[in-house]
VEXPA-546544 format. One record per residue (C-alpha): x, y, z; residue in three letters. Coordinates in nm, 4 decimals, padded with zeros to 6 digits. Layout:
N
        x        y        z type
        X        Y        Z  ALA
...
***
This chain:
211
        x        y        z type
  04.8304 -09.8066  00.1628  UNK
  04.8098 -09.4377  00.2011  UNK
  05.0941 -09.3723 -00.0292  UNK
  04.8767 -09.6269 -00.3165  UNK
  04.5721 -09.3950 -00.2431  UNK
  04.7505 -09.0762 -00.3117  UNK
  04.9641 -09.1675 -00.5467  UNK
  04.6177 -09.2742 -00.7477  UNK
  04.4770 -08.9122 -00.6722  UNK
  04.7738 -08.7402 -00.8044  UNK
  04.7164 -08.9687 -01.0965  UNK
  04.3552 -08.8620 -01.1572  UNK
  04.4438 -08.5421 -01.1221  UNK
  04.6879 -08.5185 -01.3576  UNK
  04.5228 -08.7223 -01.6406  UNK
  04.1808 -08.5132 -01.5668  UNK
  04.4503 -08.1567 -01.6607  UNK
  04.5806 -08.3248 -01.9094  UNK
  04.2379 -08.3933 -02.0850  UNK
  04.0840 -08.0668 -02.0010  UNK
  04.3881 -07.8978 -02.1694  UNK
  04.3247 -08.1323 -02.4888  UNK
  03.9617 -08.0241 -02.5206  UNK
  04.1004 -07.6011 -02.4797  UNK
  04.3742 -07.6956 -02.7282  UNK
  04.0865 -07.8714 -02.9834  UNK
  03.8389 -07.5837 -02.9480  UNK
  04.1703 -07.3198 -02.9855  UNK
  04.2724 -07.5536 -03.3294  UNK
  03.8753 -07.5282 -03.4643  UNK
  03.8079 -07.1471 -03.3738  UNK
  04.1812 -07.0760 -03.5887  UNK
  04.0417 -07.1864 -03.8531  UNK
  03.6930 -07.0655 -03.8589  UNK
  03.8126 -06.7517 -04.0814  UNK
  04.1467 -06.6939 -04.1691  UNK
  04.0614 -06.4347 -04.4421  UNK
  03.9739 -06.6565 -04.7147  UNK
  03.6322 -06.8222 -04.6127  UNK
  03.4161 -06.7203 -04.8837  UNK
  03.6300 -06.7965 -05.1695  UNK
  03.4692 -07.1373 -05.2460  UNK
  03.1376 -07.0504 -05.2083  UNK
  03.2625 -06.7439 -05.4372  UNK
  03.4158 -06.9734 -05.6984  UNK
  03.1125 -07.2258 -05.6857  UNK
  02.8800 -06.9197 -05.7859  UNK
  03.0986 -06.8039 -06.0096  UNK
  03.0678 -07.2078 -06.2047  UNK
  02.7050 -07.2312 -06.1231  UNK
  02.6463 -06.8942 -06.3065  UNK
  02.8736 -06.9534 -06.6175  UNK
  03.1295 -06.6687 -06.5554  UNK
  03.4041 -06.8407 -06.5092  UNK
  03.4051 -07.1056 -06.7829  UNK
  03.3358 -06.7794 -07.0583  UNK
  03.6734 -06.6252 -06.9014  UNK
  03.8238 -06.9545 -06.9673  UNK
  03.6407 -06.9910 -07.3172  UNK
  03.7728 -06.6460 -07.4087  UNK
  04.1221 -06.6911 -07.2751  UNK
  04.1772 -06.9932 -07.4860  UNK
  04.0158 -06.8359 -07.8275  UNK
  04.2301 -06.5221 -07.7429  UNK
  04.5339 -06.7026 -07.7347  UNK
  04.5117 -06.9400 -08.0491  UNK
  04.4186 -06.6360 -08.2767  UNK
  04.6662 -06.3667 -08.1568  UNK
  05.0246 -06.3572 -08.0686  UNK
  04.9678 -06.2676 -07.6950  UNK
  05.3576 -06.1720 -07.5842  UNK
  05.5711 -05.9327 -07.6996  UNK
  05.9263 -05.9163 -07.5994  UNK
  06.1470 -05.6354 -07.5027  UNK
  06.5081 -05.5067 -07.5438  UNK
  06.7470 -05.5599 -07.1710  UNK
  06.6694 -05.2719 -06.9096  UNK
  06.4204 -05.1208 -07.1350  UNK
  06.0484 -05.0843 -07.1791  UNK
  06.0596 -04.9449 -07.5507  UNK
  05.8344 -05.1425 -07.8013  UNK
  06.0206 -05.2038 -08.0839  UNK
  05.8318 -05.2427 -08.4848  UNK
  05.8034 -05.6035 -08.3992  UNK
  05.6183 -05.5561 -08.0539  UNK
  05.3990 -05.3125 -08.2053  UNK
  05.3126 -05.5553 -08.4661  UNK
  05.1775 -05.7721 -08.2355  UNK
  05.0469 -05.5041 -08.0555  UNK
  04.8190 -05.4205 -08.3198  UNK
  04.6881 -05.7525 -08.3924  UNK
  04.5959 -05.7731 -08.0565  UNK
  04.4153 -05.4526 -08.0569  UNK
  04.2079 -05.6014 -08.3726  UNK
  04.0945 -05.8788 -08.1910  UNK
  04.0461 -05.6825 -07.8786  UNK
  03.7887 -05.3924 -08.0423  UNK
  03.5962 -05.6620 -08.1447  UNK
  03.4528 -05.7941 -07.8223  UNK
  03.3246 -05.4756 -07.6288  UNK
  03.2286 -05.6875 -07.3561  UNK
  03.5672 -05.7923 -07.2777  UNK
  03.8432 -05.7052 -07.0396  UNK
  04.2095 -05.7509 -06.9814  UNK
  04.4825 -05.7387 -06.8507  UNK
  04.8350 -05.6757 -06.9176  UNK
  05.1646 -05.8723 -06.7254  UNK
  05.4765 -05.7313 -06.7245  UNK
  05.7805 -05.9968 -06.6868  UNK
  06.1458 -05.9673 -06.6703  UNK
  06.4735 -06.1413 -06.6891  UNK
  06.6983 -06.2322 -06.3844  UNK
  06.9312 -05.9782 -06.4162  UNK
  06.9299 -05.7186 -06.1568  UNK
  06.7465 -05.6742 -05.8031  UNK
  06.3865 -05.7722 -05.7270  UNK
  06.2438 -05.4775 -05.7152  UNK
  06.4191 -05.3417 -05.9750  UNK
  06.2364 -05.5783 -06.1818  UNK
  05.8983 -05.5495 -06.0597  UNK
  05.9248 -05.1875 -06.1475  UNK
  06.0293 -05.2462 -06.4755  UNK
  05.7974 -05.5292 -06.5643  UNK
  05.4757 -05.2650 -06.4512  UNK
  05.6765 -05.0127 -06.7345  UNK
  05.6444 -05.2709 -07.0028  UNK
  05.3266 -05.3622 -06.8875  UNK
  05.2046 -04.9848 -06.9177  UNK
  05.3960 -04.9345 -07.2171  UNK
  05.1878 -05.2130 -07.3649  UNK
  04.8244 -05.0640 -07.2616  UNK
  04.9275 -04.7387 -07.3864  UNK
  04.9811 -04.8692 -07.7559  UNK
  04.6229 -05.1028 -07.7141  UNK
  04.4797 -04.7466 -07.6270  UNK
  04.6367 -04.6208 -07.8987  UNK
  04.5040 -04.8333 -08.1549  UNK
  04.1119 -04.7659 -08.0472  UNK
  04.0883 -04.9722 -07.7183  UNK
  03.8978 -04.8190 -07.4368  UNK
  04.1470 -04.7825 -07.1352  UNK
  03.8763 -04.8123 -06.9182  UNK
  03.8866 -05.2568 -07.0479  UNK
  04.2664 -05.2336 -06.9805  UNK
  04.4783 -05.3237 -06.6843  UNK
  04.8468 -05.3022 -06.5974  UNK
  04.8636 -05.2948 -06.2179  UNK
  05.0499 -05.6641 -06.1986  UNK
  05.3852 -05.7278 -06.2756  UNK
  05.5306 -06.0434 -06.1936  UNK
  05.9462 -05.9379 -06.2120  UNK
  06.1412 -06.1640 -06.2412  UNK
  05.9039 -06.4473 -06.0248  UNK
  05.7985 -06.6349 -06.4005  UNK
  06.1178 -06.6577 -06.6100  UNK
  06.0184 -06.8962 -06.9358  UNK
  06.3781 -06.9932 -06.9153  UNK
  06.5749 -07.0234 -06.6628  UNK
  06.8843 -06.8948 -06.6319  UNK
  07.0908 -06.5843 -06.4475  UNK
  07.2025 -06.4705 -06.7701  UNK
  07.0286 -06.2337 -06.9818  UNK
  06.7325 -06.3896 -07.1157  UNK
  06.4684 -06.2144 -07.4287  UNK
  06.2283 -06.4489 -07.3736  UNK
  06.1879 -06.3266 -07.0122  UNK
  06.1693 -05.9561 -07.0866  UNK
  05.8290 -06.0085 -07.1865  UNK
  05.4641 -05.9375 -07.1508  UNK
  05.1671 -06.1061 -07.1639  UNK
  04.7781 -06.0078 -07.2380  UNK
  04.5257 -06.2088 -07.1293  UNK
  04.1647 -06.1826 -07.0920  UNK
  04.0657 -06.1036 -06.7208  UNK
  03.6988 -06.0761 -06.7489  UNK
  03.3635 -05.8992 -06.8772  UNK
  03.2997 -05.5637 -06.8751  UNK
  03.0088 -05.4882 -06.5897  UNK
  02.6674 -05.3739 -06.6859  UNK
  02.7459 -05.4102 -07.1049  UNK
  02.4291 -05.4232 -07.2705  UNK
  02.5703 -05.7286 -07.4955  UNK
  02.5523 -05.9693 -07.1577  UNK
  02.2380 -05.7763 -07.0120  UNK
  02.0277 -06.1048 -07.1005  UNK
  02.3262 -06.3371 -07.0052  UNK
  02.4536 -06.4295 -07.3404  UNK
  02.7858 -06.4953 -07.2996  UNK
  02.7919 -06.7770 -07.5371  UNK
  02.7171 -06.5541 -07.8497  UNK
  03.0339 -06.3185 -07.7710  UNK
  03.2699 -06.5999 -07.7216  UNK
  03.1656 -06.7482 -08.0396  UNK
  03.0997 -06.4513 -08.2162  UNK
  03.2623 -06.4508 -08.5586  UNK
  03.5530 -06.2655 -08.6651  UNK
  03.6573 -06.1594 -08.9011  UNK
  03.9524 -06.0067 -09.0617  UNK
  03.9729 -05.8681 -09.4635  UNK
  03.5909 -06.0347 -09.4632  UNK
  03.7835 -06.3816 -09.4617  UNK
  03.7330 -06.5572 -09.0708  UNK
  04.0926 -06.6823 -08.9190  UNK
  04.2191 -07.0664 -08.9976  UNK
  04.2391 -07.1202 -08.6202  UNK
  03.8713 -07.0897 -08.6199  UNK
  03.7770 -07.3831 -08.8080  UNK
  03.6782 -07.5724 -08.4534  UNK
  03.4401 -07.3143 -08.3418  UNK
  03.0845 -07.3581 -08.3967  UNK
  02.8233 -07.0124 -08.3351  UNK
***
């Protein structure tokens, strides 16, 4: 009978340790997680829907896009823009001095041949290469960015083989410029649907777009 009683202590015990760890375990799991570095991003995205921003960067992205080539493509192993690059190049620069308010920013992309890092410091050359021609052409540096490259991470085809499409880079529109007198009373809506024009005739592409 002794032996029951004990063996029904030792029991006790052991179940009592075994919950007390659970609750230390529980309160470890919810205190990791209270801030891992990223806690205010969705309260920062949230404001940045509630107050308009982020839709207008998403407006402007698209109407950059559909009116302007926004790639140009690059010889292997170099960052030289060729007549056809800076063709682009300038149409892009067009668009681009006609929206002030605007910023962007410039990717750099490679193909699969060669090392990693290799790459990501030759995708940052093209991507350089291309904001020196915007500023070229009459576009504030200040609105321009090339501090990303993404290598060889975003091939558009993949293969291990030398690839044109890859060597590439890419301009898109990365925000509004702070403080710019145009979107001191919030009206974002008038740049994005500003018209453009080009030889006093607006673009076909712009047929959709109502301002």
């Amino acid at each position: 009978m002794k032996m029951q009683i004990n063996l029904w202590i030792a029991v006790a015990f052991l179940a009592a340790g075994a919950l007390g760890g659970c609750g230390n375990y529980a309160d470890r799991m919810i205190s990791a997680n209270v801030d891992n570095g990223t806690f205010g991003n969705a309260t920062m995205n949230n404001t940045m829907i509630m107050n308009g921003d982020k839709q207008y960067v998403y407006d402007l992205s698209n109407r950059f896009s559909a009116e302007v080539i926004s790639t140009v493509n690059f010889a292997f192993n170099s960052a030289e823009l060729d007549g056809a690059a800076r063709g682009v190049l300038r149409e892009q620069a067009n668009w681009i001095r006609q929206f002030p308010e605007i910023r962007f920013r410039v990717y750099g992309h490679t193909d699969l041949v060669g090392s990693k890092s290799y790459n990501k410091h030759l995708g940052l050359r093209r991507a350089k290469a291309v904001v020196a021609y915007l500023v070229s052409q009459g576009v504030e540096k200040s609105r321009l960015e090339a501090l990303a490259s993404f290598g060889e991470t975003q091939p558009l085809i993949v293969t291990q083989g030398k690839e044109r499409r890859n060597r590439r880079t890419v301009t898109e529109v990365s925000g509004f410029v702070e403080g710019h007198p145009n979107l001191l009373d919030g009206k974002y809506a008038e740049v994005i649907y500003r018209e453009y024009a080009r030889s006093g005739e607006p673009l076909s592409g712009l047929s959709g777009i109502k301002g």
